[in-house]
C-alpha positions in Angstrom: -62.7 187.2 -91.9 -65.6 186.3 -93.5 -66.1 183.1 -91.4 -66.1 185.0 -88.8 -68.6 187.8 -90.2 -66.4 189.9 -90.0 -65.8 193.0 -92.3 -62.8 195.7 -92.4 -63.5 198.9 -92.1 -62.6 201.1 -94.9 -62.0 204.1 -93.0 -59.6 202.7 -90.4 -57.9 200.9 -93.2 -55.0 202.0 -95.3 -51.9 200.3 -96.9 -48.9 201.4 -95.7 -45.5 200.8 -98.0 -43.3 200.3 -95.4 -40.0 200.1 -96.1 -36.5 201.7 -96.0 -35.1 204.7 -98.0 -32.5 203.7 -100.5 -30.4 206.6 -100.4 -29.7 210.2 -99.5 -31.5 211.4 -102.9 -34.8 210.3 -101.5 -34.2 212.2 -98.3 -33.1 215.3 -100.5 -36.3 215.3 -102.7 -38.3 215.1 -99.4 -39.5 211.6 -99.3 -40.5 211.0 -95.9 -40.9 207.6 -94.3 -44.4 206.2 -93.9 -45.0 204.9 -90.1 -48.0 203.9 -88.4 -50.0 203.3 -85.3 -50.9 200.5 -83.7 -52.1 199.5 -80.0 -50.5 202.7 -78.6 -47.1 202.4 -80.9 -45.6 204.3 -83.5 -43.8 202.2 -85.9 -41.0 203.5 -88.0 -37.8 202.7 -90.2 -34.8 203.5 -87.8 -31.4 201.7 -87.2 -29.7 200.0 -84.7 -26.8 201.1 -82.8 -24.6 198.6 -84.9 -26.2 200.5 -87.8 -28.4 198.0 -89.0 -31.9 198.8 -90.6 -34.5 197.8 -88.1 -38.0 198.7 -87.4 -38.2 201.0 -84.3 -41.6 201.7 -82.3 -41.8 204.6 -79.8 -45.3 205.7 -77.4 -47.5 207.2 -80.2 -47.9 210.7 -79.6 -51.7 210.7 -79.4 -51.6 208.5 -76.4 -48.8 209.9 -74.8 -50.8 213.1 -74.2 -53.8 211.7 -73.4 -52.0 209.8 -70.9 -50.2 212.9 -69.6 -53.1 214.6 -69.3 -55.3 211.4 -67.4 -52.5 211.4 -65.1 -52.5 214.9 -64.2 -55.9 214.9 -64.0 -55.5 211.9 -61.5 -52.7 214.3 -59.3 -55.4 217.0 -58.9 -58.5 215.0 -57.7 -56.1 212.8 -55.6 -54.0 215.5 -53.8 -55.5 215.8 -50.4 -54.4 212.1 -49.9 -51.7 211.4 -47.3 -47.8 211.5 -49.1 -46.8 208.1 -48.5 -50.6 207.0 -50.1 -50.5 209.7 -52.9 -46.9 207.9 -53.7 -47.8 204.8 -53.5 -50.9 204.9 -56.2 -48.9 207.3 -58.6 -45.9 204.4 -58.2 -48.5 201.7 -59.5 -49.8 204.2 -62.2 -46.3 204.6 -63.0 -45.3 200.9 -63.1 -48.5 199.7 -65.2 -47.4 202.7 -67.4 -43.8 201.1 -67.9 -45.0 197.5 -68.2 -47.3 198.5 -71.5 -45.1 201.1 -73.1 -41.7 199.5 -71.9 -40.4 198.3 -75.1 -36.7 198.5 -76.8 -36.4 201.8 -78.4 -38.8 203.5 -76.3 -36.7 204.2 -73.2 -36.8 207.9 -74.1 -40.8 208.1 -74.2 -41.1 206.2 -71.1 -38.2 208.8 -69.0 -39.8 211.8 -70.5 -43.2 210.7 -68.9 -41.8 210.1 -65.2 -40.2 213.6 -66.0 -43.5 215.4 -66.8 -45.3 213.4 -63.9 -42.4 214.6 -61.1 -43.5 218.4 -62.5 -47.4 217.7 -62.0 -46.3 216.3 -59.0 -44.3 219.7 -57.6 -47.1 221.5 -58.7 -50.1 220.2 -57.1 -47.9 219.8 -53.4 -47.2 223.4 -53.5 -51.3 224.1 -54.3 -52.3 221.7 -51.0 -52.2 224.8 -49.0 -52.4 228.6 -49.1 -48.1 228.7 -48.9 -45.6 227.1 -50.7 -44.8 223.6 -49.7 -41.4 222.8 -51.4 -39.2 224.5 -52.7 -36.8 222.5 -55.6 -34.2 221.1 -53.3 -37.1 220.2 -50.8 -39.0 218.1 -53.4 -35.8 216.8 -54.0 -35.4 215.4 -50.6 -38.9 214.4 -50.5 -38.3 211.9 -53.3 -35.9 210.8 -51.8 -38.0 209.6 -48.7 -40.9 208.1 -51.0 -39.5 207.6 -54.5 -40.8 207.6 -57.7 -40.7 204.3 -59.7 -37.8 204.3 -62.2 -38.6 203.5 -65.9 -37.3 200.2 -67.1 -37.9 198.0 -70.4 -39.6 195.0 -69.9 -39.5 193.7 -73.4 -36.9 193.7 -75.5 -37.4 192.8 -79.0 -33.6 191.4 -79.6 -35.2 187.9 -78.8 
């Protein structure tokens, strides 16, 4: 680093021992597992369906809200667009969303997301006028006339 002048910052910095738990007893003295962030991702100790140790990552919960709240921030200023536009954005917002966080192991972030975005959707159609827009089975049939973009991994780490 120091060809590059370079310096680490101390505050940023921390060693992390990351490794697995060697048996119940640790779990039962409380011993939790370190993780840690990085670029958006929580790393943890996990296993794999087969039941092999692996290291998992999930949407780190510090983005995830900020995210949640960007995007429903987003909904509000954008609402008196026309449907099919107002779909059409979110579904690119969505799919940029997918294509970052769309990792193995992070399925259930990424669902949970399109999930709180359909309710900030519901909500700010049903504030575009003085009466209620939809009801639940009409925002049902709505999506089904512009549809949301579906989560999907785009990187597996099996590879």
């Amino acid at each position: 680093m120091a060809a590059f002048n370079l310096e680490l910052e101390e505050s940023k910095s921390r060693m992390v021992e990351f490794r697995r738990l060697k048996d119940n007893s640790q779990k039962i003295k409380g011993e939790k597992r370190e993780t840690f962030n990085f670029l958006g991702f929580t790393f943890y100790h996990g296993r794999t369906r087969k039941g092999k140790p692996w290291v998992k990552l999930q949407t780190s919960r510090k983005k995830y809200k900020m995210k949640l709240r960007m995007t429903k921030e987003w909904l509000y200023k954008s609402r008196h667009l026309p449907m099919k536009e107002l779909i059409m954005k979110l579904n690119m917002k969505l799919v940029g969303h997918y294509r970052y966080y769309g990792v193995s192991f992070n399925y259930r972030k990424i669902t949970n997301y399109l999930h709180h975005v359909q309710l900030f959707l519901y909500k700010i159609i049903n504030r575009r006028s003085n009466k209620r827009s939809y009801t639940c089975e009409g925002f049902d049939e709505m999506l089904k006339c512009y549809p949301l973009a579906k989560p999907k991994i785009y990187v597996s780490l099996f590879k």
